[in-house]
C-alpha positions as CSV (number, residue, x, y, z in Angstrom):
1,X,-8.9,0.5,0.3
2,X,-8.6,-0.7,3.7
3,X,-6.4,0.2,6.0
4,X,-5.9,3.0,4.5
5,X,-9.3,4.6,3.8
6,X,-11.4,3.4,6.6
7,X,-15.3,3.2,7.0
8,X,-16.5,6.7,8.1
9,X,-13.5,8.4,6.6
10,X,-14.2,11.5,4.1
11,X,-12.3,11.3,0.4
12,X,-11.5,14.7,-1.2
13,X,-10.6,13.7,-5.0
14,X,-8.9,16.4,-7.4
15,X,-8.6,15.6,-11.4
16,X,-5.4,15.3,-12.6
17,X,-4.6,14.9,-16.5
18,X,-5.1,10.5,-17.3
19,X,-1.5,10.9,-18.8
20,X,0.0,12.5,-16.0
21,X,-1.1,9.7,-13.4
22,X,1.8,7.2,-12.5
23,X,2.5,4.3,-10.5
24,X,1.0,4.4,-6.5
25,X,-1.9,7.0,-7.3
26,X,-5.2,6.3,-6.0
27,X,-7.9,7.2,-8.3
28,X,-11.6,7.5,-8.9
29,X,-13.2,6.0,-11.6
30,X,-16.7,4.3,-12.2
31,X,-17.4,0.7,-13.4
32,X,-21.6,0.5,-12.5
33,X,-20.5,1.7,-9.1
34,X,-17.9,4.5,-8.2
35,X,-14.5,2.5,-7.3
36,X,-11.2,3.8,-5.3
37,X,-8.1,1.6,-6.1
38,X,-4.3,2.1,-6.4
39,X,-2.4,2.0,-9.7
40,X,-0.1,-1.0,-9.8
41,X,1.2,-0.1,-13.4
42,X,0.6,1.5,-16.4
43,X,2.0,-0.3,-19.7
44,X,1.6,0.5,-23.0
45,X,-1.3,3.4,-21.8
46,X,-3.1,0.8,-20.2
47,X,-3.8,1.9,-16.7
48,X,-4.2,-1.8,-14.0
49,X,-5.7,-1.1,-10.9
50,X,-6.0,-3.0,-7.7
51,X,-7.5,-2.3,-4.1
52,X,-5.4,-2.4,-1.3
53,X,-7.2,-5.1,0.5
54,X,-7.8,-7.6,-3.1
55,X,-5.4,-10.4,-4.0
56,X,-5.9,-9.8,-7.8
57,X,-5.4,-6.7,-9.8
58,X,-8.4,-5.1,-11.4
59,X,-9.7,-6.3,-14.7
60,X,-11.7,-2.5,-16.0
61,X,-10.7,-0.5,-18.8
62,X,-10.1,2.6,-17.8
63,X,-10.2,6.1,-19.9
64,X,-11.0,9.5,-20.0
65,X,-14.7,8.6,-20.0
66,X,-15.1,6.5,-16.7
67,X,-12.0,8.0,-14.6
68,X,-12.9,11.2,-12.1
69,X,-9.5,12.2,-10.6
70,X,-6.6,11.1,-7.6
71,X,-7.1,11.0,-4.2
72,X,-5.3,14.1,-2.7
73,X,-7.3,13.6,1.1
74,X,-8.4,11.4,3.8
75,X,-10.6,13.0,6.5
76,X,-10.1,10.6,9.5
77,X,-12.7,12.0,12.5
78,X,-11.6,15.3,12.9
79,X,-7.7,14.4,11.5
80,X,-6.5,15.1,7.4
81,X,-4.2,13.4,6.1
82,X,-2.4,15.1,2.8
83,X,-2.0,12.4,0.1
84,X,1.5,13.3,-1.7
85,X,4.0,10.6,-3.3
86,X,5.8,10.9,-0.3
87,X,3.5,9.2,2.0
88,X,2.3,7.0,-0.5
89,X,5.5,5.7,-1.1
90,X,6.2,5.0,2.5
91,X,3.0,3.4,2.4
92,X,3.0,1.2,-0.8
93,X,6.5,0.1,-0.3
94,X,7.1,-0.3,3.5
95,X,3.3,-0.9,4.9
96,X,1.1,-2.6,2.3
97,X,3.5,-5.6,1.8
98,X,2.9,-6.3,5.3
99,X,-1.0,-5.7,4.8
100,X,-1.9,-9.7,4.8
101,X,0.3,-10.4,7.8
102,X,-1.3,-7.6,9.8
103,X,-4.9,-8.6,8.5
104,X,-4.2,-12.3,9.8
105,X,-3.2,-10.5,12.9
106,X,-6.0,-8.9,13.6
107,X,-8.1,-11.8,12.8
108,X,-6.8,-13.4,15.4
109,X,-7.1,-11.4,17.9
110,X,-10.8,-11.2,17.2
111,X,-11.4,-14.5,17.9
112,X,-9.3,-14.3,21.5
């Protein structure tokens, strides 16, 4: 989920009814491993995931048997930050689409 959970930072994860979850959440749900990704859209009760940093949307079946809860915290050293659809919005629609541009970015300057 990189950039916006970062290596080192603490997740604080709260359940939340499956029907009640909507478009932008981040949830927790296990497929072998434990797995953090964003809903891109939910059609016909059919929840499709992706991680913020993949090209391609998830392919797992998710249900009330393998999903855990949303994301409602990000520890960040010693900073929180409160998850609400506020900033997710601002993030979803105004930062993520900008997320490969900035990855290439910083890619570059790696190699300087």
């Amino acid at each position: 989920m990189w950039p916006l959970i970062s290596k080192g930072d603490k997740v604080f994860i709260k359940y939340k009814n499956i029907n009640k979850l909507k478009q932008g959440d981040i949830i927790l749900f296990k497929k072998n491993d434990f797995i953090l990704h964003r809903i891109i859209k939910i059609k016909n009760n059919k929840i499709i995931t992706k991680g913020d940093n993949n090209v391609n949307n998830d392919f797992y079946e998710i249900n009330e048997n393998n999903y855990f809860g949303v994301l409602f915290k990000i520890q960040k050293n010693k900073f929180n930050l409160i998850i609400n659809s506020h900033i997710l919005n601002i993030y979803y629609y105004y930062i993520l689409p900008f997320h490969p541009i900035i990855k290439m970015i910083i890619k570059r300057k790696k190699k300087l």
